[in-house]
Backbone bond lengths (Angstrom), bond angles and torsions (degrees), N, CA, C in turn:
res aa  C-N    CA-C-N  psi(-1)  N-CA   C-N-CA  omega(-1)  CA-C   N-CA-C  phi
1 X - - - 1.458 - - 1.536 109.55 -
2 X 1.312 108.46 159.59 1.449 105.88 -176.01 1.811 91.78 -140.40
3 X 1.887 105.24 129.35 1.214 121.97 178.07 1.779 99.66 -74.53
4 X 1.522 117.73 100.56 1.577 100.17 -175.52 1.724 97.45 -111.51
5 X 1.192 109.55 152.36 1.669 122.09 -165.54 1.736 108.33 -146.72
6 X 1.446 102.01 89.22 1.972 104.50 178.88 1.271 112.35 -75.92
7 X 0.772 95.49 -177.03 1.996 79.78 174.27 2.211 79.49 -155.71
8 X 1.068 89.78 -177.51 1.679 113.84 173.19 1.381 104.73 43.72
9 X 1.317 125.56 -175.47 1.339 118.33 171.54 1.464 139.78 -25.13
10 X 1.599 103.25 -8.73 1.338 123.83 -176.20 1.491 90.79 -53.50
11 X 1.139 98.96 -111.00 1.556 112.25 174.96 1.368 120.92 -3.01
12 X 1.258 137.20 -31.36 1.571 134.93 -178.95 1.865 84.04 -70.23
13 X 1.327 114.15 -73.72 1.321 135.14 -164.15 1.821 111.54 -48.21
14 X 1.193 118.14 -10.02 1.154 127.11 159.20 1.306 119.81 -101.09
15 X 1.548 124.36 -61.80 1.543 125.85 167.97 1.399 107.50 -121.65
16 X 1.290 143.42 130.45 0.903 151.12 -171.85 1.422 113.42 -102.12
17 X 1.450 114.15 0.88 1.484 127.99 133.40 1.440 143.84 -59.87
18 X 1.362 105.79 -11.90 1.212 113.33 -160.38 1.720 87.12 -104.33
19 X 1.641 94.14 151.11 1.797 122.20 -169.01 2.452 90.97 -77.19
20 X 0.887 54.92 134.53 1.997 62.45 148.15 1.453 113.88 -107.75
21 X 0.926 129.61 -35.41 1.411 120.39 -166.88 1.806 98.19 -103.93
22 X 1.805 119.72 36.27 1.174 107.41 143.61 1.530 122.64 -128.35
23 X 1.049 140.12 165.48 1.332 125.40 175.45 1.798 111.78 -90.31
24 X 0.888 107.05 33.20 1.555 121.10 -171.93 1.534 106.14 -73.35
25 X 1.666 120.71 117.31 1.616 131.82 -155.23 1.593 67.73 -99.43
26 X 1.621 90.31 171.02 1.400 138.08 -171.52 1.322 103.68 -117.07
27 X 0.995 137.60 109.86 2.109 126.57 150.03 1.405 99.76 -72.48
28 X 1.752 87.85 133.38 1.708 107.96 163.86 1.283 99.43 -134.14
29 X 1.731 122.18 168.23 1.116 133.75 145.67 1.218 121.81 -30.05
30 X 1.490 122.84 120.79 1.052 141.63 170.80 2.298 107.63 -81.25
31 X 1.142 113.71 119.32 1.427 115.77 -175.30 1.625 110.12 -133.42
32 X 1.496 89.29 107.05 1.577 103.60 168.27 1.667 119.57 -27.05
33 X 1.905 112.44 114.95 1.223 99.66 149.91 1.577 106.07 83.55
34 X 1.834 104.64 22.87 1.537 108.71 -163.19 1.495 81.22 -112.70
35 X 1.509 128.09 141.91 1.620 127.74 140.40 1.071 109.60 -81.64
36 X 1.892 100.72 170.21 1.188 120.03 -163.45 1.558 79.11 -59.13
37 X 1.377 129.86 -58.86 1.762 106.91 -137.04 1.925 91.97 -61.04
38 X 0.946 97.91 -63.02 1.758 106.70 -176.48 2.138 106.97 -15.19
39 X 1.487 94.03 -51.34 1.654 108.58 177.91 1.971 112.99 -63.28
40 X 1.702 109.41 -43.69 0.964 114.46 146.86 1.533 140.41 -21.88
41 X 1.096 104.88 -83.57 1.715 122.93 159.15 1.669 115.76 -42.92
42 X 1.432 107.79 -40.26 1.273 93.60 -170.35 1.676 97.85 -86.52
43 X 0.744 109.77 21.77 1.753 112.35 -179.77 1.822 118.48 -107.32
44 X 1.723 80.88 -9.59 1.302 91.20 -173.91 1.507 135.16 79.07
45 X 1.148 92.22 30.87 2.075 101.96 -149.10 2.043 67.66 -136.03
46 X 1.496 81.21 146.03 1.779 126.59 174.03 1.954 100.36 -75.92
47 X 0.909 111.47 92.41 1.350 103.55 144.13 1.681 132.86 -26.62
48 X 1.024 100.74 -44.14 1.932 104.25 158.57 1.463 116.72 -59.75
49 X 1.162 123.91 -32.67 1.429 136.70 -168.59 1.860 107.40 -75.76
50 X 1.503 98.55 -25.00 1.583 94.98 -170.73 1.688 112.73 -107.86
51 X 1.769 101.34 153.38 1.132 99.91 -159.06 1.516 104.00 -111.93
52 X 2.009 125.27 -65.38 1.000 126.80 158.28 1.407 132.93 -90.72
53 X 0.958 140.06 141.87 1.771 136.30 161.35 1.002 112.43 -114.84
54 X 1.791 109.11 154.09 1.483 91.82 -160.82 1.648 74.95 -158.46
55 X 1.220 117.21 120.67 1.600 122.24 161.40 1.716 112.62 -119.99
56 X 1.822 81.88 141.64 1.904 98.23 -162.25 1.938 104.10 34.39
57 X 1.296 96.02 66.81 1.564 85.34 166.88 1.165 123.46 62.27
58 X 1.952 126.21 1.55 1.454 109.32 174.23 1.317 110.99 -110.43
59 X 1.095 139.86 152.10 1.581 120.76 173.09 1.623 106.37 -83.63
60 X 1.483 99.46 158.47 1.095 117.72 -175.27 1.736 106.53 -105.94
61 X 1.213 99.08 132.46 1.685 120.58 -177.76 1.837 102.14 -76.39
62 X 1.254 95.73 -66.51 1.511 115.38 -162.63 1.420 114.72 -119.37
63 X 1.532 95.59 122.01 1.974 98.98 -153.87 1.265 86.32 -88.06
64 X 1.745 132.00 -24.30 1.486 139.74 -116.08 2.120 82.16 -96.89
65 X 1.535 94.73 -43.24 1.621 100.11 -151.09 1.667 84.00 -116.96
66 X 1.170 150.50 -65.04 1.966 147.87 178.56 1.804 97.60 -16.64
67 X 1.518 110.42 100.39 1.559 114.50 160.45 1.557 98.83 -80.71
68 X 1.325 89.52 144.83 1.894 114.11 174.65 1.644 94.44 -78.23
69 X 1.387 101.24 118.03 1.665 87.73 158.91 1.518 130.39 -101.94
70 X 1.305 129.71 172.44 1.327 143.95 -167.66 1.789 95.01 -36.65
71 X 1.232 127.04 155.64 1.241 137.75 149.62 1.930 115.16 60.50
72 X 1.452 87.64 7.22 1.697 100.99 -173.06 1.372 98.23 -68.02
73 X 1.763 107.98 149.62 1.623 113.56 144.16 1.442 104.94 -107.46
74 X 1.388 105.91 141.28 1.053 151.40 160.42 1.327 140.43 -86.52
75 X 1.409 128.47 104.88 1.446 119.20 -157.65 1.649 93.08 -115.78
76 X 1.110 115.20 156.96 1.593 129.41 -179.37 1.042 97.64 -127.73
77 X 1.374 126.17 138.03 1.707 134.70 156.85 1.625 106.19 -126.52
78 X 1.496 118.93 131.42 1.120 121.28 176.53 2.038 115.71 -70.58
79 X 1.213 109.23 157.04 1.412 97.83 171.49 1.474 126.38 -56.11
80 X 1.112 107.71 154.16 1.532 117.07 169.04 1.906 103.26 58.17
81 X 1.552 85.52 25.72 2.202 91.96 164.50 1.581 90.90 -102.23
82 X 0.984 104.91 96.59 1.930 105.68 165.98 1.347 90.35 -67.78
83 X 1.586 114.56 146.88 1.134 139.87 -172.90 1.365 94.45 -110.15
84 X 1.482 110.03 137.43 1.528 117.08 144.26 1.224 148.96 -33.65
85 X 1.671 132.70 -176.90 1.074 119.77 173.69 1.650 136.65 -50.74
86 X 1.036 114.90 -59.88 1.779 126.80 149.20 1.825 109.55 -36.22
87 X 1.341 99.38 -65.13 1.578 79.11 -172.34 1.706 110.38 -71.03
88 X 1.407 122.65 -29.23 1.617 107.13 174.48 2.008 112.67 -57.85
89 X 1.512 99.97 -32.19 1.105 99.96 168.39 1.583 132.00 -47.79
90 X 1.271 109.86 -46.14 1.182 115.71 164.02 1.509 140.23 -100.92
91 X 1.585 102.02 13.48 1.571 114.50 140.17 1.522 104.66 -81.55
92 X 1.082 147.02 -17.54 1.569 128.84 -157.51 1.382 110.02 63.18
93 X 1.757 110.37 56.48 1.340 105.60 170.52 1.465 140.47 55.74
94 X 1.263 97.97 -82.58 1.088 108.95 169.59 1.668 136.88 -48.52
95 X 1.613 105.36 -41.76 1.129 120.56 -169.37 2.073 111.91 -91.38
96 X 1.254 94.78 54.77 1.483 106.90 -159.64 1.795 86.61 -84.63
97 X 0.962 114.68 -52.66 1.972 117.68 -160.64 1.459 92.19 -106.00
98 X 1.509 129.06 14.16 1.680 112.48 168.95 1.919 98.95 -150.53
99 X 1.315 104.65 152.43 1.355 97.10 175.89 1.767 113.81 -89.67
100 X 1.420 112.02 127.81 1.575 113.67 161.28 1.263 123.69 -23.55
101 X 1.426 126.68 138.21 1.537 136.27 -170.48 1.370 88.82 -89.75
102 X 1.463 141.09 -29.33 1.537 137.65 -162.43 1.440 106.47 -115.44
103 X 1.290 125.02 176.99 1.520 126.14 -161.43 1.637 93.29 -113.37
104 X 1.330 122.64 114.21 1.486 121.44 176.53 1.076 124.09 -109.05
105 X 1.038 126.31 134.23 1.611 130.86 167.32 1.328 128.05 -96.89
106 X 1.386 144.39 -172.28 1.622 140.07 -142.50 1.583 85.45 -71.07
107 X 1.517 113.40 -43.52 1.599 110.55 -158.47 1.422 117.66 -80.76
108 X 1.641 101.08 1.16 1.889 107.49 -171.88 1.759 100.82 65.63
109 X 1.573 121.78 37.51 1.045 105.79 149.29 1.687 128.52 -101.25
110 X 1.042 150.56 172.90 0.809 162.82 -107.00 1.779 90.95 -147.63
């Protein structure tokens, strides 16, 4: 299973049941050997449309080649959702309107 959590317009565009103003995840099928983009698509959501990903808390660099693993959460942020303090934190600031060339974690290590 995979804990998945859209946030912003995401969520209308997937279930149009789902609240915006809760952080309430979704369980989906978990599928061997799937990337994020692959997980993307099957969500039905535009790859143009998305901005951050973030599994168990790390961000994801590379949607093309990053497999989802078993029991992961998964967070989706649509483009142009600037993230808050925590989440700029774990872009490294800087990398708010471009994705990091290196793989970072909460501490911006490497």
């Amino acid at each position: 299973m995979i804990d998945l959590h859209l946030y912003g317009h995401l969520k209308k565009l997937y279930d149009p049941n789902l609240s915006y103003f809760t952080d309430e995840g979704v369980k989906i099928a978990w599928k061997s050997d799937e990337t994020v983009e692959e997980l993307i698509l099957r969500l039905n959501l535009s790859i143009e449309r998305i901005g951050e990903c973030f599994i168990n808390g790390t961000v994801v660099n590379d949607l093309e080649t990053t497999i989802v693993p078993s029991n992961a959460r998964v967070a989706i942020f649509p483009l142009g959702m600037h993230l808050l303090c925590g989440g700029q934190h774990l872009k490294g600031h800087g990398f708010i309107t471009k994705r990091p060339k290196v793989k970072l974690n909460y501490y911006n290590e490497e």
